[in-house]
C-alpha positions in Angstrom: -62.1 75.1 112.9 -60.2 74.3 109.6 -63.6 74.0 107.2 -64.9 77.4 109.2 -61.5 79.2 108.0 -61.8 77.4 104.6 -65.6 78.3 104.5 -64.9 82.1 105.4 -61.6 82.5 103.1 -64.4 81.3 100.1 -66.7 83.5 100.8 -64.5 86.7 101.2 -62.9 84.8 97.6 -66.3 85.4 96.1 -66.9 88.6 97.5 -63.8 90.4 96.2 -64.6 88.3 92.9 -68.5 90.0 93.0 -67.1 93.3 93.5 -64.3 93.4 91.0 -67.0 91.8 88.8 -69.1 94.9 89.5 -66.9 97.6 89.2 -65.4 96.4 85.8 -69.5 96.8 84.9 -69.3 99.5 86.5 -66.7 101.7 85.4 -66.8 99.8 81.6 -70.1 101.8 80.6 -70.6 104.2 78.3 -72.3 105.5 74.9 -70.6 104.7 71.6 -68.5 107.1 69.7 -70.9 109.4 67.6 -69.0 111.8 65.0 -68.2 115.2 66.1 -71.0 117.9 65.9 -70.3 120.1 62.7 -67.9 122.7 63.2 -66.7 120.8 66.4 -63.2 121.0 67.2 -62.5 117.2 68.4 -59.7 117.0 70.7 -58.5 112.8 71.6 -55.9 111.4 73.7 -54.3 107.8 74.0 -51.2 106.4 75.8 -50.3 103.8 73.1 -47.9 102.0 75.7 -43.8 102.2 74.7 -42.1 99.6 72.6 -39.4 97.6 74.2 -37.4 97.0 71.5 -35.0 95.1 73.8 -37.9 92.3 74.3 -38.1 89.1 72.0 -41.9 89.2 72.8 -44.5 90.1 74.5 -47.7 93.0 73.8 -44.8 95.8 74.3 -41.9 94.0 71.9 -41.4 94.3 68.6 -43.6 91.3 67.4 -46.2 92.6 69.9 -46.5 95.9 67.6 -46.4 93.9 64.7 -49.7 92.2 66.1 -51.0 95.4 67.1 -50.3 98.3 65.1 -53.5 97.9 62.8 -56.0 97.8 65.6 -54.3 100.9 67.2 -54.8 102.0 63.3 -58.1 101.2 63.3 -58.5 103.1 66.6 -56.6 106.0 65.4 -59.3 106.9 62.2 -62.0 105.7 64.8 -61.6 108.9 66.7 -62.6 111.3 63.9 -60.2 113.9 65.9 -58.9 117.5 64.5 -56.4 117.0 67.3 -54.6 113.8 69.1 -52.0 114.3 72.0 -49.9 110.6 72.0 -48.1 109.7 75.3 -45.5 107.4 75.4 -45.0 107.2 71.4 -41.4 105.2 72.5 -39.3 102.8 70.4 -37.1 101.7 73.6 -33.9 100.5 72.7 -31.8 101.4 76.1 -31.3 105.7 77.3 -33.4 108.2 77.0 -32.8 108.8 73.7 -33.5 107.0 70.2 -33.7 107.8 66.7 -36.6 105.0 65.8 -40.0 105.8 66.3 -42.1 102.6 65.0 -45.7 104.1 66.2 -45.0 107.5 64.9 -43.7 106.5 61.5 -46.5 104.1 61.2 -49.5 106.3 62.1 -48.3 109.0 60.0 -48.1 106.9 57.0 -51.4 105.0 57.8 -53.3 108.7 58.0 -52.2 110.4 55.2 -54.9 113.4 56.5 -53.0 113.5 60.0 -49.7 115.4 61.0 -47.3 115.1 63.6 -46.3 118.3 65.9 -44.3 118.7 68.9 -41.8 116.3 67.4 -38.1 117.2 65.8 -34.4 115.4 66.3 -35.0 113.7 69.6 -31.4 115.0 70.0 -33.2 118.3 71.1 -36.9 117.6 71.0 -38.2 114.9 72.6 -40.6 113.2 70.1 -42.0 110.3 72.5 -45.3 112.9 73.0 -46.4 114.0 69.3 -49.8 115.6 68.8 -51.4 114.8 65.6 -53.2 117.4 64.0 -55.8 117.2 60.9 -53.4 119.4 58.0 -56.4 120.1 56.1 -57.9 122.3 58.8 -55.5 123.7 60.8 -51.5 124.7 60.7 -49.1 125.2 63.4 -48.1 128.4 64.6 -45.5 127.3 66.9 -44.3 124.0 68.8 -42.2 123.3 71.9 -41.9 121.0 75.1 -40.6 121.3 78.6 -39.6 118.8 81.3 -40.9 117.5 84.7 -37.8 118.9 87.2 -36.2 121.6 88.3 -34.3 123.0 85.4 -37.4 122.2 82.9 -35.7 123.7 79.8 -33.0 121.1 80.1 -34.1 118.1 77.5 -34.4 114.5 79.6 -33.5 116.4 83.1 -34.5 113.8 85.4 -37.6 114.6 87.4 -38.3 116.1 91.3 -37.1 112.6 92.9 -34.6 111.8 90.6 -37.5 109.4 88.6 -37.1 108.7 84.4 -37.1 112.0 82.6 -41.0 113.1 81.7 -42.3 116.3 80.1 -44.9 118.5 78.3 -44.8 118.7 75.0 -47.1 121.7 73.1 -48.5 122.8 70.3 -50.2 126.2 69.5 -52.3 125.8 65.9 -54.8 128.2 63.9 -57.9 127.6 62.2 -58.2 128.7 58.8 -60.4 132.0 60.4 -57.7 132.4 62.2 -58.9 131.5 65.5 -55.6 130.3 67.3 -55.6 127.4 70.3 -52.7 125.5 72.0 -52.6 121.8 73.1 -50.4 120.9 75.8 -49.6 117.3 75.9 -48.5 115.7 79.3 -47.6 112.2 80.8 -47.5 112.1 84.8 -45.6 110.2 87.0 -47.7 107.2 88.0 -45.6 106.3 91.0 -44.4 109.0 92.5 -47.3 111.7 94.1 -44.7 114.0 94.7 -43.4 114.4 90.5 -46.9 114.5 90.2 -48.0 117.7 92.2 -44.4 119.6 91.0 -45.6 118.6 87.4 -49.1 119.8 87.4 -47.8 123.5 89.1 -45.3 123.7 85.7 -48.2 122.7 83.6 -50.7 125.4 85.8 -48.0 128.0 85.5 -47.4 127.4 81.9 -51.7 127.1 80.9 -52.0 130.6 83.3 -49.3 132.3 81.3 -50.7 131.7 78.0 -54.1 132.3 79.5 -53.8 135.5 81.3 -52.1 136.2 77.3 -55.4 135.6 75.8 -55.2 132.4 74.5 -57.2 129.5 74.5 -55.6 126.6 76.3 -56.5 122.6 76.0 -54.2 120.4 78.2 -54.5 116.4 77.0 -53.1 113.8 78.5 -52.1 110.8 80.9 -52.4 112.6 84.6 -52.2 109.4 86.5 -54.9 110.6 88.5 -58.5 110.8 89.1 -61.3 112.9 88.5 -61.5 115.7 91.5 -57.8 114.7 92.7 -55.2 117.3 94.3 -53.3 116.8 91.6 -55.9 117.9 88.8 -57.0 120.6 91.7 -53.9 122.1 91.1 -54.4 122.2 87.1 -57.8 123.9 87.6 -55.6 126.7 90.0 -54.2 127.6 86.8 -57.8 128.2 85.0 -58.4 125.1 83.7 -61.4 123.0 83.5 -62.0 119.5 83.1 -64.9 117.2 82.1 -65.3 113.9 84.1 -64.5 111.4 82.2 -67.2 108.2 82.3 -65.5 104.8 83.8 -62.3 103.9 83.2 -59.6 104.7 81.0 -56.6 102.0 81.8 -57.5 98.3 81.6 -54.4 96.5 82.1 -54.5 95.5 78.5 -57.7 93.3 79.2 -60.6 94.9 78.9 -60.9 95.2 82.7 -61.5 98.2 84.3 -60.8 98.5 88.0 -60.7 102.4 89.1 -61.8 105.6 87.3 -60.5 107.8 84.7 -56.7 108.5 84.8 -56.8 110.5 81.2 -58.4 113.7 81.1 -59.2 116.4 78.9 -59.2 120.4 80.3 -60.0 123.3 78.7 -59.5 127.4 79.1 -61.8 130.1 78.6 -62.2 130.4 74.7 -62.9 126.8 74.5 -66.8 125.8 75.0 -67.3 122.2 75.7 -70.6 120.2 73.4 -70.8 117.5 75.9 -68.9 115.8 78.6 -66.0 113.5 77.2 -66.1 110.3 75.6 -64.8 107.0 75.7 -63.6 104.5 73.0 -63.7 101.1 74.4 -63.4 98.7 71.5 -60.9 96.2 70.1 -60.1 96.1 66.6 -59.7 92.0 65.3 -59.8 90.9 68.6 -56.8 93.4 69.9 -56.9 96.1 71.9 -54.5 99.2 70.3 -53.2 99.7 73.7 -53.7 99.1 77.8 -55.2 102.5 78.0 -58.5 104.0 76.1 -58.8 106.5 73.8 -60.8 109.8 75.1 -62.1 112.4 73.3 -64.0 115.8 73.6 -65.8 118.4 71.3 -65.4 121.7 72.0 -66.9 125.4 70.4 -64.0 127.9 70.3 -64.9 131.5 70.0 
């Protein structure tokens, strides 16, 4: 009876093994990043993962961003983007709030051709979710943010269940033509499904408003959730449109990939795809820039 059991507990063993085997296979595919078409509009995203500044090591500590900060770099120029909404750009040193900002001061330094909007005191305006912007090609028209809860205008309100303060950030930019977009850059509770769903209805509400307005709207960003979910359901009630993304965009810091796409990239009317969405699944030296993958799109705008 005992070898039976042992027999049956190996085989089920190497049957979850096979299948974890295949989905990372699976979900890991993909073509490699190509430049943008000419006269594309290339729009990225990338959770670089916060700093724990309160860690002696570890990926996330100090020393672990001294180890990765020139593969995430590397990443950064490997995108080729006009336009790059960062979530959790954090230099954690206990609250909500702090005044360093390793990542931020790093990238902008190490891309003299990017610049950072959506960020300001972090007093007033929370600067853990920049969005990068190429200067050379397009300027900021105006910049703001607004949190996950119910009194969203109140900087690091807590959110619907009383989780860690999270928000939107956004940008609105202009072309040198003139043509005008905005980016709005969001981070969504992974935990709770509840923050979730309240969060995607302010970011609907919001991307309607400035919709019905006659703009053209891009929303970028960590939505904790999958392709054809309620909670990306509820984005598209608010006239947005999303691309599936291909495989999988967290790998728990390993190159593994065990469910789909969690970042996403949607767009408004104005804004014409060239493709579905891309993934960049590389390491740079032998380190991956973060536990999530970059993701980027190309899109017309009229």
């Amino acid at each position: 009876m005992i070898r039976r059991a042992v027999i049956a507990i190996g085989i089920l063993g190497a049957s979850l093994l096979g299948f974890l085997g295949f989905q990372n296979a699976r979900l890991s595919r993909g073509e490699p990043l190509s430049p943008p078409p000419a006269g594309a509009l290339r729009v990225a995203t990338l959770n670089v993962h916060y700093l724990n500044l309160l860690a002696d090591n570890g990926p996330w500590s100090r020393v672990g961003w001294e180890r990765r900060r020139a593969a995430l770099g590397a990443a950064v120029k490997a995108l080729s983007a006009d336009v790059i909404a960062f979530q959790e750009m954090e230099s954690f040193a206990g609250g909500s709030i702090s005044r360093d900002n390793l990542v931020l001061d790093y990238l902008v330094d190490a891309n003299p051709l990017l610049s950072a909007a959506a960020v300001g005191d972090p007093i007033v305006f929370p600067s853990t979710q920049p969005i990068f912007y190429r200067a050379d090609r397009l300027t900021v028209r105006d910049e703001g943010w607004f949190f996950f809860s119910q009194t969203p205008d109140v900087a690091y309100s807590r959110g619907f269940d009383g989780a860690w303060p999270s928000f939107a950030s956004w940008a609105r930019f202009a072309e040198r033509d003139g043509r005008a977009f905005t980016v709005i850059n969001v981070h969504f509770d992974y935990s709770s499904w509840e923050n979730r769903r309240q969060s995607a209805q302010l970011v609907a509400a919001f991307a309607a408003q400035r919709i019905a307005q006659g703009e053209t709207v891009i929303v970028a960003g960590d939505l904790n959730a999958l392709h054809g979910s309620r909670t990306m359901a509820i984005l598209e009630a608010g006239g947005l449109t999303f691309g599936d993304v291909p495989g999988a965009t967290f790998h728990f810091n390993r190159g593994f990939s065990l469910f789909g796409a969690i970042d996403h990239i949607g767009h408004g009317p104005g804004a014409t795809p060239l493709g579905l969405p891309r993934v960049l699944r590389q390491r740079f030296g032998d380190v991956w820039p973060s536990d999530h993958y970059p993701v980027v799109a190309d899109f017309s705008l009229r």
